[in-house]
Predicted model as a PDB file, atoms N, CA, C, CB and O in Angstrom, pLDDT in the B-factor column:
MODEL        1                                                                  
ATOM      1  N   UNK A   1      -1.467 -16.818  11.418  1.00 91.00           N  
ATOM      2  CA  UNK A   1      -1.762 -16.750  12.834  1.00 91.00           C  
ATOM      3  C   UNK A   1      -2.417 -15.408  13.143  1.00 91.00           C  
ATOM      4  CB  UNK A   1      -0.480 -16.950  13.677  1.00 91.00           C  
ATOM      5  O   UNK A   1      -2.039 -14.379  12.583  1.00 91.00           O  
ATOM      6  N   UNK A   2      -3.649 -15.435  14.262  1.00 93.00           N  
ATOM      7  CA  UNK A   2      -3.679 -13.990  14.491  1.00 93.00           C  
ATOM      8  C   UNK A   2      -3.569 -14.173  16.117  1.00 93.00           C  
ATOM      9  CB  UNK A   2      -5.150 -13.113  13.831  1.00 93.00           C  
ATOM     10  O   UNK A   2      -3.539 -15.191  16.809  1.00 93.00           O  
ATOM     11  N   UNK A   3      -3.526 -12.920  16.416  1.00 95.00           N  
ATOM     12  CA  UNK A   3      -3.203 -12.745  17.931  1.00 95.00           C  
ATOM     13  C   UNK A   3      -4.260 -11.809  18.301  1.00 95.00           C  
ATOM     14  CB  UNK A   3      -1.660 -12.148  18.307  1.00 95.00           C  
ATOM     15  O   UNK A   3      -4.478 -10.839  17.574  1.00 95.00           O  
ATOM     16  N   UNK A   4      -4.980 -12.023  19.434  1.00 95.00           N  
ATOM     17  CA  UNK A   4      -6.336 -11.397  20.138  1.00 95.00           C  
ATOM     18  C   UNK A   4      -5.392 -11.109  21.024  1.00 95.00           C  
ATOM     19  CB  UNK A   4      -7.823 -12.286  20.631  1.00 95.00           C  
ATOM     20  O   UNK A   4      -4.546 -11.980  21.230  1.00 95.00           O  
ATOM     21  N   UNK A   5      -5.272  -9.354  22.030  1.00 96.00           N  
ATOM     22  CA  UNK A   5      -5.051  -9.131  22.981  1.00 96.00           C  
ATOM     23  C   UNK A   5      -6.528  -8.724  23.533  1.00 96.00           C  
ATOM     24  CB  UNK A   5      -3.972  -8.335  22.979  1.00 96.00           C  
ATOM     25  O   UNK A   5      -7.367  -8.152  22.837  1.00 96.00           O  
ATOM     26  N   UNK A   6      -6.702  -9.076  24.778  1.00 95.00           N  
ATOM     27  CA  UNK A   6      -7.417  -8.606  25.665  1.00 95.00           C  
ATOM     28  C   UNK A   6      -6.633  -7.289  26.628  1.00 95.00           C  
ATOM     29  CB  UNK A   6      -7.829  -9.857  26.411  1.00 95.00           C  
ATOM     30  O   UNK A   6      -5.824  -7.375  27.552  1.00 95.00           O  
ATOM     31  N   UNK A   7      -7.156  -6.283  26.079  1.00 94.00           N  
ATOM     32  CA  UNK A   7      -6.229  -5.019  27.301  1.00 94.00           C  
ATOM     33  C   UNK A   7      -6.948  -5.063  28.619  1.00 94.00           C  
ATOM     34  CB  UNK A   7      -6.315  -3.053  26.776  1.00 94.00           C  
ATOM     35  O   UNK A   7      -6.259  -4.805  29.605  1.00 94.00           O  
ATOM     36  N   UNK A   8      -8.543  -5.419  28.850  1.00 95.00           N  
ATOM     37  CA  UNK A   8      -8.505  -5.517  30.314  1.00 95.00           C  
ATOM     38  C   UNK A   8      -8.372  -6.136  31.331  1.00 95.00           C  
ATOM     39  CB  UNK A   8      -9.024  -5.329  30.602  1.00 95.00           C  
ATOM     40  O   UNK A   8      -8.408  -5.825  32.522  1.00 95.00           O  
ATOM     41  N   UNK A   9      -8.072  -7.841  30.322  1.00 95.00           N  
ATOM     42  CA  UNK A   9      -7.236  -8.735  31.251  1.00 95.00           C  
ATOM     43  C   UNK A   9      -5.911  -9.235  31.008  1.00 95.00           C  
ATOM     44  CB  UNK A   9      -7.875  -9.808  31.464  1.00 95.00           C  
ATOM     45  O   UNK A   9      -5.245  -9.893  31.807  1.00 95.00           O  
ATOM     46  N   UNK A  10      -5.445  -8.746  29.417  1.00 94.00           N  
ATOM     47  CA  UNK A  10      -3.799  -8.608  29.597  1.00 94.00           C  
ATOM     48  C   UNK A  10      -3.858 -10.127  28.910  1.00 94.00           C  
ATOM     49  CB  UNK A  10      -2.935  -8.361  31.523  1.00 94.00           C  
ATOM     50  O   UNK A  10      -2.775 -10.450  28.422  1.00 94.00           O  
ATOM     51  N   UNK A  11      -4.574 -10.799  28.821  1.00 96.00           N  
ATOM     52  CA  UNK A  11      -4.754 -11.907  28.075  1.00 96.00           C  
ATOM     53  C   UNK A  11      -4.332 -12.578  26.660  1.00 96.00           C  
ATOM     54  CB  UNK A  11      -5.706 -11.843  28.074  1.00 96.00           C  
ATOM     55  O   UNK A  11      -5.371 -12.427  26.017  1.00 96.00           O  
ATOM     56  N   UNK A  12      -3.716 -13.015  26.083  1.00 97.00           N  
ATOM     57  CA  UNK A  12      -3.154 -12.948  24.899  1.00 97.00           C  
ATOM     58  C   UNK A  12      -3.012 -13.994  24.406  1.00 97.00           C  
ATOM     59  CB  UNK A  12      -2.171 -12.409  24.841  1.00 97.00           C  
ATOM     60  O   UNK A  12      -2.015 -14.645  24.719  1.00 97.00           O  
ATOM     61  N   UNK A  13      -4.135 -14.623  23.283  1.00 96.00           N  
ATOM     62  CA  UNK A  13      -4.625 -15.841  22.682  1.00 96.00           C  
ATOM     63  C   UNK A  13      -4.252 -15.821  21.191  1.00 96.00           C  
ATOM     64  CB  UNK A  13      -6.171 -15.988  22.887  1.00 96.00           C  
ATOM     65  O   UNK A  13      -5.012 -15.306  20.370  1.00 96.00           O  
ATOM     66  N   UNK A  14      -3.089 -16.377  20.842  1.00 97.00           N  
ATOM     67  CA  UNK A  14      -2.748 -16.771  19.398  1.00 97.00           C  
ATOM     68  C   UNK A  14      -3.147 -17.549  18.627  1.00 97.00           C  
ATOM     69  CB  UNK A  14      -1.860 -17.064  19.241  1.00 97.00           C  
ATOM     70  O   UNK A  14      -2.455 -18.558  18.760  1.00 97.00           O  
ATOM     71  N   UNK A  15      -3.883 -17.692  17.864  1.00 96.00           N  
ATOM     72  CA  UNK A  15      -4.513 -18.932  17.049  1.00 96.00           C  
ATOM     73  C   UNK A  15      -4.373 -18.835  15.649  1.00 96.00           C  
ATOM     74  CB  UNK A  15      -6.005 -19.109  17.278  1.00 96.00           C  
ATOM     75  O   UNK A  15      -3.685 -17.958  15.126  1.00 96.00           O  
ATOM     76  N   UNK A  16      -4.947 -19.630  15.064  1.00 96.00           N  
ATOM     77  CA  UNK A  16      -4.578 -20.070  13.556  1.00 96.00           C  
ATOM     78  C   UNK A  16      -5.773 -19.399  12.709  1.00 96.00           C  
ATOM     79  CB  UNK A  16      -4.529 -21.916  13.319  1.00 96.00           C  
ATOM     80  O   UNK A  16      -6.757 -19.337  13.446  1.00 96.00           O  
ATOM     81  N   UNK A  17      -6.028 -18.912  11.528  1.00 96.00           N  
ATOM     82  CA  UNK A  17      -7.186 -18.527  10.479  1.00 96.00           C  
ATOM     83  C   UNK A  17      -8.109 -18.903  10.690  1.00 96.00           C  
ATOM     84  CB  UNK A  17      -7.161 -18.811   9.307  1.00 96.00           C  
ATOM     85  O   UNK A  17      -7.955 -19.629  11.672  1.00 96.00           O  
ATOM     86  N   UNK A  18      -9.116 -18.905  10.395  1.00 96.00           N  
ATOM     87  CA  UNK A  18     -10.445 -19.829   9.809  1.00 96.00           C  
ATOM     88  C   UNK A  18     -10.529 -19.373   8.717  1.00 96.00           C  
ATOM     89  CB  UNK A  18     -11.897 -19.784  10.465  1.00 96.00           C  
ATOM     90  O   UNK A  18      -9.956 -18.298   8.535  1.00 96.00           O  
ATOM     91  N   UNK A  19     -11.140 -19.894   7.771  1.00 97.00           N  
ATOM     92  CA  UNK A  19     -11.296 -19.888   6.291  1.00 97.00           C  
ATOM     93  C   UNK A  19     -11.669 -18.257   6.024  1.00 97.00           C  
ATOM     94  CB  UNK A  19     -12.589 -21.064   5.742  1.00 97.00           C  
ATOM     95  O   UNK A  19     -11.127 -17.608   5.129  1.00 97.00           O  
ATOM     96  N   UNK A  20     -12.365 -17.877   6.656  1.00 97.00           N  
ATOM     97  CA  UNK A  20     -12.993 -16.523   6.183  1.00 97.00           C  
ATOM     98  C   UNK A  20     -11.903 -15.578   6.437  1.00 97.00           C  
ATOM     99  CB  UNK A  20     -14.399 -16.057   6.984  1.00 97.00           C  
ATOM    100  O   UNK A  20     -11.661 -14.665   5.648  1.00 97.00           O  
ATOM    101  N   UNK A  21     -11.250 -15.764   7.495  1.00 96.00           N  
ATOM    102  CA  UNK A  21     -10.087 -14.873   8.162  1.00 96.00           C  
ATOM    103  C   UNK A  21      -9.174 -14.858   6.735  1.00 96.00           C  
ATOM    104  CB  UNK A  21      -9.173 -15.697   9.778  1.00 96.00           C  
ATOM    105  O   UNK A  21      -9.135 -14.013   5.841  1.00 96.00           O  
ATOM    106  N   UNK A  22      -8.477 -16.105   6.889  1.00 96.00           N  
ATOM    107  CA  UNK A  22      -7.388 -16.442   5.264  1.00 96.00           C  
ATOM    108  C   UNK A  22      -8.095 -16.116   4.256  1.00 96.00           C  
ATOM    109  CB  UNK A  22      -6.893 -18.120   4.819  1.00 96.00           C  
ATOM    110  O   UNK A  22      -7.259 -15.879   3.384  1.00 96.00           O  
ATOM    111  N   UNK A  23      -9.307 -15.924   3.743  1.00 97.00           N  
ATOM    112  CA  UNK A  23      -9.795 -15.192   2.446  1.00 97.00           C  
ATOM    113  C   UNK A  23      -9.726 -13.825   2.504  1.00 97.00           C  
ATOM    114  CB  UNK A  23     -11.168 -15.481   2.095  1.00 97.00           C  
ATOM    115  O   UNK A  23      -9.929 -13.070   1.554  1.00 97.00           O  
ATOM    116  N   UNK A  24      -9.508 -13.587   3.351  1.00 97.00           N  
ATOM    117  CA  UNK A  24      -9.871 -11.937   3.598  1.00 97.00           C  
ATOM    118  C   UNK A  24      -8.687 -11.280   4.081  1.00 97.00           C  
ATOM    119  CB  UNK A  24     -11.088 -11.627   4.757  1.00 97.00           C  
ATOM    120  O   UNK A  24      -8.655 -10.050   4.096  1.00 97.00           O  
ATOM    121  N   UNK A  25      -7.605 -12.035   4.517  1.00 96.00           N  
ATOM    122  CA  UNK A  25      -5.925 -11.771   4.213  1.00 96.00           C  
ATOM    123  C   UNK A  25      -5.480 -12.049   3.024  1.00 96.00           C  
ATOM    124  CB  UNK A  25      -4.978 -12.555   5.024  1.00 96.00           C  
ATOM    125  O   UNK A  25      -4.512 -11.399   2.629  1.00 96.00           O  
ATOM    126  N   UNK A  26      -5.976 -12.927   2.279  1.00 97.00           N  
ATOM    127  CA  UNK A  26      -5.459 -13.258   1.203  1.00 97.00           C  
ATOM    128  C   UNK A  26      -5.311 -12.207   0.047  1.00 97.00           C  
ATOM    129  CB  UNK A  26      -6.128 -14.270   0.872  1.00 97.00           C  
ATOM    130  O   UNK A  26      -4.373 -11.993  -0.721  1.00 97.00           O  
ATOM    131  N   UNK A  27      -6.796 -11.501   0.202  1.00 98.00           N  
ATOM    132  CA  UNK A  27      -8.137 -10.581  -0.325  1.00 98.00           C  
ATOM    133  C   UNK A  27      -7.395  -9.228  -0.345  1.00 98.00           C  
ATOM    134  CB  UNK A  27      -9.705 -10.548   0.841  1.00 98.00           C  
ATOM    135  O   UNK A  27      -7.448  -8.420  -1.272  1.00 98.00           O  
ATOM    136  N   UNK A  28      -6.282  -9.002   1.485  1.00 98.00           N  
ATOM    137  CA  UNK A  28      -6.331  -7.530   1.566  1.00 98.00           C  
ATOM    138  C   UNK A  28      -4.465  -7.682   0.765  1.00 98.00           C  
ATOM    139  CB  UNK A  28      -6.689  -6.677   3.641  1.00 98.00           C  
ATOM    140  O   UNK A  28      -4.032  -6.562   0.493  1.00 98.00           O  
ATOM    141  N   UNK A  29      -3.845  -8.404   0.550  1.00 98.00           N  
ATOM    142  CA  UNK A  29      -2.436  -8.665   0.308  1.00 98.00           C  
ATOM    143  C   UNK A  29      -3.009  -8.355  -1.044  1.00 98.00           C  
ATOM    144  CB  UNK A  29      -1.575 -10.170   0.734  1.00 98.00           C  
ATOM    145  O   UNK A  29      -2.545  -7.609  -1.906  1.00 98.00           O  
ATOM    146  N   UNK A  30      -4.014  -9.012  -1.062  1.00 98.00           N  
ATOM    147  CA  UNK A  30      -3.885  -9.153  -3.510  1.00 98.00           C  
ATOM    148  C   UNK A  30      -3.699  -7.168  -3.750  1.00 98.00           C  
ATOM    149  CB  UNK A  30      -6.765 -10.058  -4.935  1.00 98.00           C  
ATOM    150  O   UNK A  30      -2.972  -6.541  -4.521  1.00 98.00           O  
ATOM    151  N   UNK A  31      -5.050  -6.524  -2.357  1.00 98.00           N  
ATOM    152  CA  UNK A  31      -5.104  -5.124  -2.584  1.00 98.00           C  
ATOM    153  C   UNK A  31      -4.122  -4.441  -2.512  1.00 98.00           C  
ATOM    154  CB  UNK A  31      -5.815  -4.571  -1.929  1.00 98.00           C  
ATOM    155  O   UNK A  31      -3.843  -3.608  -3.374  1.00 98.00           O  
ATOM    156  N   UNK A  32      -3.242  -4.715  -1.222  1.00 98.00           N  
ATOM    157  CA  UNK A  32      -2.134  -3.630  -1.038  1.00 98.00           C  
ATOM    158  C   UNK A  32      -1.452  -4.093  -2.023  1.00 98.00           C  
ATOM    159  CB  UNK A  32      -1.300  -3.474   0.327  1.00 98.00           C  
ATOM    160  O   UNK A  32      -1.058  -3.188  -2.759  1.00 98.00           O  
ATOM    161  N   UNK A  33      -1.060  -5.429  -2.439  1.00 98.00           N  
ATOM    162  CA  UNK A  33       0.073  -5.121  -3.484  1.00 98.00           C  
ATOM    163  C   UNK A  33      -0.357  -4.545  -5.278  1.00 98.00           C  
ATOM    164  CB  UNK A  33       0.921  -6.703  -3.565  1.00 98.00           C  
ATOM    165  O   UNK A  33       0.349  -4.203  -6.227  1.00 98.00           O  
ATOM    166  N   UNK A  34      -1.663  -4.656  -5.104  1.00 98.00           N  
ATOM    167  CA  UNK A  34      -2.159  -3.814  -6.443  1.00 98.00           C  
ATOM    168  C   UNK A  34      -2.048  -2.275  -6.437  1.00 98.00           C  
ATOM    169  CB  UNK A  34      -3.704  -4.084  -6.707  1.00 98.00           C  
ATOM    170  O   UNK A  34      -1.871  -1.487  -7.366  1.00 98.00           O  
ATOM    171  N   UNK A  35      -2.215  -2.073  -5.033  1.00 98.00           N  
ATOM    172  CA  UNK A  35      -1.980  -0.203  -4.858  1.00 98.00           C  
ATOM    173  C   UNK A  35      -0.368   0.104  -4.825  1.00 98.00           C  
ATOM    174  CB  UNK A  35      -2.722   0.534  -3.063  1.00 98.00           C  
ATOM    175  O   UNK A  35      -0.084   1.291  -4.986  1.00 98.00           O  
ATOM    176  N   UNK A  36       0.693  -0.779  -4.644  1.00 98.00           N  
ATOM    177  CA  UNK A  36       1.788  -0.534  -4.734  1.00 98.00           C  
ATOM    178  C   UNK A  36       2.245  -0.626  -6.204  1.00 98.00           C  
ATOM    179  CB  UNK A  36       2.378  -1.260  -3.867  1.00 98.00           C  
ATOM    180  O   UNK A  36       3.048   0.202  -6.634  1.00 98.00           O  
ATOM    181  N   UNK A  37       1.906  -1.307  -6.748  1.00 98.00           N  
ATOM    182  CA  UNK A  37       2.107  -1.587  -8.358  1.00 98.00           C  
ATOM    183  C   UNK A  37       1.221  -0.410  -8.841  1.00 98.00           C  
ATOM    184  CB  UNK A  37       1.517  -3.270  -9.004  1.00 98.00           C  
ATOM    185  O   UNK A  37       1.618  -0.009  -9.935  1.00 98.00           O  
ATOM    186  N   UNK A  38       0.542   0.020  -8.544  1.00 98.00           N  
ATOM    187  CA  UNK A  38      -0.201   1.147  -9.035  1.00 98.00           C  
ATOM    188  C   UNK A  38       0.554   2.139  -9.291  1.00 98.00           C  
ATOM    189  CB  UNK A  38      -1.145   1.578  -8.250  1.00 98.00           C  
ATOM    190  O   UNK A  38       1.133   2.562 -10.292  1.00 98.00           O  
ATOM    191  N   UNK A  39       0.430   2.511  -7.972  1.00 98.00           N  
ATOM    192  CA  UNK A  39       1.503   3.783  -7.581  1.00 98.00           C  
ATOM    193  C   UNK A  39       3.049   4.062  -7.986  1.00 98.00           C  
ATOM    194  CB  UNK A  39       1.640   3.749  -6.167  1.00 98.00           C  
ATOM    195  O   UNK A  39       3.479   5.197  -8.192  1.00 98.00           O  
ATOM    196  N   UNK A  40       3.890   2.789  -8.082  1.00 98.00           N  
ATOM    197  CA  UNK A  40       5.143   2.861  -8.964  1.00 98.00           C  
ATOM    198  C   UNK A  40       4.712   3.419 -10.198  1.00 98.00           C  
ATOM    199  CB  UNK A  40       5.853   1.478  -9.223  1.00 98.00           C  
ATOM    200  O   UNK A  40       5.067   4.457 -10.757  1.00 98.00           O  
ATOM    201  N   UNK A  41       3.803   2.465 -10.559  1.00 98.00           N  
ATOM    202  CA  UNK A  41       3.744   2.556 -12.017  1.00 98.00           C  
ATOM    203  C   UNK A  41       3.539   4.530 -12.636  1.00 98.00           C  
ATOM    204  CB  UNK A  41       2.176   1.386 -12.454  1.00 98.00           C  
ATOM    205  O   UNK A  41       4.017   5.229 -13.530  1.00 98.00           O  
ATOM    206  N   UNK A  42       2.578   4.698 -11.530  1.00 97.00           N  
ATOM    207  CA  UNK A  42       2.136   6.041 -11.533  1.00 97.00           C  
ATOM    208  C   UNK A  42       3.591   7.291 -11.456  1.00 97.00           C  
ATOM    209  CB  UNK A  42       1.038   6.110 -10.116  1.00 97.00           C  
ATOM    210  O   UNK A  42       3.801   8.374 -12.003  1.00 97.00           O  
ATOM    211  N   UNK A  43       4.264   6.529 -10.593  1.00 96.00           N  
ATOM    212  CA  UNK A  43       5.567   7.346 -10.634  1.00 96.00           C  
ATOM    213  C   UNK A  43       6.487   7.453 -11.618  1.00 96.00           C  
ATOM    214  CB  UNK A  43       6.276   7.026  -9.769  1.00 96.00           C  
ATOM    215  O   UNK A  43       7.178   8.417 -11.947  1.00 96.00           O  
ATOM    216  N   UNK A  44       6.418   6.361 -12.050  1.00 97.00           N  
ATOM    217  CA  UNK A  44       7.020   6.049 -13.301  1.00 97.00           C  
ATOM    218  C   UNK A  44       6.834   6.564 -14.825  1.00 97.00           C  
ATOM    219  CB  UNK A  44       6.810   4.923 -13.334  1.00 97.00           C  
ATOM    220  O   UNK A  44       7.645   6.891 -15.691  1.00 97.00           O  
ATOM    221  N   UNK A  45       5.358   6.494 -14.781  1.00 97.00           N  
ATOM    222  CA  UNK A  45       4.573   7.706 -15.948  1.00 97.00           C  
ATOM    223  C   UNK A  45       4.993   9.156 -15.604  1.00 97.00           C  
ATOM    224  CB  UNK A  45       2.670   7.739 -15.837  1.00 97.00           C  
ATOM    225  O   UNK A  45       5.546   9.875 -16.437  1.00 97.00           O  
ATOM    226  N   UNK A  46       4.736   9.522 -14.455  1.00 94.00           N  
ATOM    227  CA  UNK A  46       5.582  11.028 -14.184  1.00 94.00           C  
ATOM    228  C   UNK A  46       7.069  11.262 -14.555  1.00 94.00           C  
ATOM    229  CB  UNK A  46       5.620  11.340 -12.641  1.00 94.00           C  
ATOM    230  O   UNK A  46       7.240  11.500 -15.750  1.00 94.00           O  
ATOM    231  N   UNK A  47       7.625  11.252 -14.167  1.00 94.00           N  
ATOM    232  CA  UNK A  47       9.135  10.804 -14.383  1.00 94.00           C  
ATOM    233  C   UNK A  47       9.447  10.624 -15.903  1.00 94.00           C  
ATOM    234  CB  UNK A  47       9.449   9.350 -13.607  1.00 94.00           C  
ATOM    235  O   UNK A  47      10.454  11.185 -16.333  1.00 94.00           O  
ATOM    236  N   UNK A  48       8.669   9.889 -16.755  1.00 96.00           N  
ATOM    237  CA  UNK A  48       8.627   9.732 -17.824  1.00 96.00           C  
ATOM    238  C   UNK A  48       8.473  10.709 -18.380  1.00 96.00           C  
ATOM    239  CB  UNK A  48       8.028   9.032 -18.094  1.00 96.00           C  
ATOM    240  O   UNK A  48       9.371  11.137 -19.104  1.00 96.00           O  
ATOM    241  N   UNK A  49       7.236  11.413 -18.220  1.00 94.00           N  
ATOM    242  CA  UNK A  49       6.663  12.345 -18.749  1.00 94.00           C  
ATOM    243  C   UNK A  49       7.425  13.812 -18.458  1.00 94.00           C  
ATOM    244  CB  UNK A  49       5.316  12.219 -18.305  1.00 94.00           C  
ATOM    245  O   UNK A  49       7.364  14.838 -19.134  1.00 94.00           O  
ATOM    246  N   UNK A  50       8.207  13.539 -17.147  1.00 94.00           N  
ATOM    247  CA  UNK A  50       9.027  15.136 -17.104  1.00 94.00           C  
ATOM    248  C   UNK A  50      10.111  15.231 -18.073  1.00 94.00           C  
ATOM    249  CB  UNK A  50       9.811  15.502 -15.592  1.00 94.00           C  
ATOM    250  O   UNK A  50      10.526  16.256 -18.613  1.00 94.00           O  
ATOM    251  N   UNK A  51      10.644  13.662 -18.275  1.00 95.00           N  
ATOM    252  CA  UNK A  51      11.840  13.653 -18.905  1.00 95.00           C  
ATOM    253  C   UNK A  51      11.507  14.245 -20.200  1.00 95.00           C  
ATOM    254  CB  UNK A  51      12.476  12.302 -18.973  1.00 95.00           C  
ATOM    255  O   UNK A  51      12.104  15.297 -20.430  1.00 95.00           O  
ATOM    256  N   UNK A  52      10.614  13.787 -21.202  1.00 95.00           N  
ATOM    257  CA  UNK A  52      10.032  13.715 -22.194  1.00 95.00           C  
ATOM    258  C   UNK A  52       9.889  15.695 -22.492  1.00 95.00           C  
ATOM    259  CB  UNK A  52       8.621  12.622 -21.920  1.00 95.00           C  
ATOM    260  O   UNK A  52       9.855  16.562 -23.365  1.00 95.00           O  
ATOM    261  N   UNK A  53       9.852  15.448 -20.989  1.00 93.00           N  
ATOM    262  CA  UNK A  53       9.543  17.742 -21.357  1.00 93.00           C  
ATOM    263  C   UNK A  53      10.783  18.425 -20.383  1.00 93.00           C  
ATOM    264  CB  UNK A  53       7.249  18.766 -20.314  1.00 93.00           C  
ATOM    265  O   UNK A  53      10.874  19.322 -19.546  1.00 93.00           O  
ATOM    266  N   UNK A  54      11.604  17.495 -20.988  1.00 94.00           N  
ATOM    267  CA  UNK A  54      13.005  18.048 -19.833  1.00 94.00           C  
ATOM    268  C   UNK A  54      13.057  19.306 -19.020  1.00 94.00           C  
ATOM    269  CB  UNK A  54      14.358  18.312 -20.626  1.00 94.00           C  
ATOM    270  O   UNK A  54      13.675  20.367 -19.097  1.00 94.00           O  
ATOM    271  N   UNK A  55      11.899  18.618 -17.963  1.00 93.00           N  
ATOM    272  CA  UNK A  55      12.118  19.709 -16.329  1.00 93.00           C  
ATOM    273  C   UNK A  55      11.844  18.678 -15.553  1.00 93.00           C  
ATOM    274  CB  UNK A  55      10.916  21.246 -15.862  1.00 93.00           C  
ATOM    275  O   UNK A  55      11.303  17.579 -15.676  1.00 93.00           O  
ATOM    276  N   UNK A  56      12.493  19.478 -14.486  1.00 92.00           N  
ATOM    277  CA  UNK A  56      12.667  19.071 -13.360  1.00 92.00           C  
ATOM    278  C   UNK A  56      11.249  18.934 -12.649  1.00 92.00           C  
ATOM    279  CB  UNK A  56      13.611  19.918 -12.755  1.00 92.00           C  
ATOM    280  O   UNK A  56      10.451  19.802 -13.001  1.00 92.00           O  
ATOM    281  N   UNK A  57      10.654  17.769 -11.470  1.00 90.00           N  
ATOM    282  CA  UNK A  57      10.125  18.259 -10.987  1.00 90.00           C  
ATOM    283  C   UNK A  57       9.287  19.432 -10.012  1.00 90.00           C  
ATOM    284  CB  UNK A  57      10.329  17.838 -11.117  1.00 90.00           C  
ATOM    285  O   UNK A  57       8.063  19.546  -9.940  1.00 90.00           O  
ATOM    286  N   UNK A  58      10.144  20.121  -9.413  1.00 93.00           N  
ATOM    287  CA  UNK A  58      10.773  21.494  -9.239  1.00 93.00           C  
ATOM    288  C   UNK A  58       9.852  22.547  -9.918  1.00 93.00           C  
ATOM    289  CB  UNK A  58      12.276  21.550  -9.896  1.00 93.00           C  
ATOM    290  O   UNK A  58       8.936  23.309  -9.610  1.00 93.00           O  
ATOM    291  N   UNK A  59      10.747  22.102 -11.253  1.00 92.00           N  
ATOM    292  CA  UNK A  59      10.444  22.910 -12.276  1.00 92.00           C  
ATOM    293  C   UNK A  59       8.296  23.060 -12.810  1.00 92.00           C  
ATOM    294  CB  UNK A  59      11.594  22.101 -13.554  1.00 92.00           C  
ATOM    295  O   UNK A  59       7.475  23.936 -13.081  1.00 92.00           O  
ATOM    296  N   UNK A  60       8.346  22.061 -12.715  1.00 90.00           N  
ATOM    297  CA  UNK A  60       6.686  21.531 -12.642  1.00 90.00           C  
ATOM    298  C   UNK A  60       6.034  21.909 -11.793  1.00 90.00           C  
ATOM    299  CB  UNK A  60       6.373  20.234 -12.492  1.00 90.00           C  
ATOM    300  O   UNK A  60       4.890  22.310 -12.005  1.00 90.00           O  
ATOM    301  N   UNK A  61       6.497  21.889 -10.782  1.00 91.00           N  
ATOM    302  CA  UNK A  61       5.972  22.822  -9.659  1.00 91.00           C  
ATOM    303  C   UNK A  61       5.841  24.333  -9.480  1.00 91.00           C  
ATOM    304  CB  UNK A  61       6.635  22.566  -8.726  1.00 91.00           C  
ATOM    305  O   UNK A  61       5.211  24.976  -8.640  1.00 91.00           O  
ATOM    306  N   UNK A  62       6.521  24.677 -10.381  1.00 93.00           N  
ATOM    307  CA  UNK A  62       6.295  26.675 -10.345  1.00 93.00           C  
ATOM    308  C   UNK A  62       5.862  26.895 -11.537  1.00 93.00           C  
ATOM    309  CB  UNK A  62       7.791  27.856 -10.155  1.00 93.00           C  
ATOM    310  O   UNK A  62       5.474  27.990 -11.946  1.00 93.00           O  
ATOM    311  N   UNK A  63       5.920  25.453 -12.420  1.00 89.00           N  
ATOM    312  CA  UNK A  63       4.721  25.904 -13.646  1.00 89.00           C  
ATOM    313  C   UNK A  63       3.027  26.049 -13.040  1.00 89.00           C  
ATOM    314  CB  UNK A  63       4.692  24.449 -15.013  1.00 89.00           C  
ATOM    315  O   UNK A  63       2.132  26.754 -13.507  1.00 89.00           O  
ATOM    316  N   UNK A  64       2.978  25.141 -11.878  1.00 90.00           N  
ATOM    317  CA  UNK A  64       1.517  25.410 -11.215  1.00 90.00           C  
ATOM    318  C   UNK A  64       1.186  26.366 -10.089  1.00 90.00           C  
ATOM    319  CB  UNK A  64       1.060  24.215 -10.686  1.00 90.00           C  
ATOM    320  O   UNK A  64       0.120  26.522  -9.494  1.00 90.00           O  
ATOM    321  N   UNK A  65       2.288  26.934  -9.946  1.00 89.00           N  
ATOM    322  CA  UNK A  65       1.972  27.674  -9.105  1.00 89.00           C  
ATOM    323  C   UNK A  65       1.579  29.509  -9.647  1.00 89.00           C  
ATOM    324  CB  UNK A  65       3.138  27.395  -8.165  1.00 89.00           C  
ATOM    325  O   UNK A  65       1.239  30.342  -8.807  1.00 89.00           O  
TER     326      UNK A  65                                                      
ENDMDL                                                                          
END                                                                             
């Protein structure tokens, strides 16, 4: 469903997809959930990798500074 507000007449029309709409939700869900799987994953390699050099993140942090 999407919902059109009109703010200068307060108007508020709910309707159903059209094909292009649902491809292109479909389209932005496949994205966000690829950037979330990304990004775990990305956290997960860190984390890994501190353990692997037992410090803290913290600790990683005043190695760059």
């Amino acid at each position: 469903m999407i919902r059109i507000h009109n703010s200068q007449t307060g108007e508020i029309i709910d309707r159903e997809m059209n094909k292009e709409e649902l491809a292109q939700a479909e389209a932005d869900k496949i994205a966000t959930d690829l950037r979330a799987e990304v990004k775990a994953q990305a956290a997960s390699d860190k984390a890994a990798l501190l353990a692997k050099l037992g410090i803290s993140g913290d600790d990683f942090k005043t190695l760059l500074s």
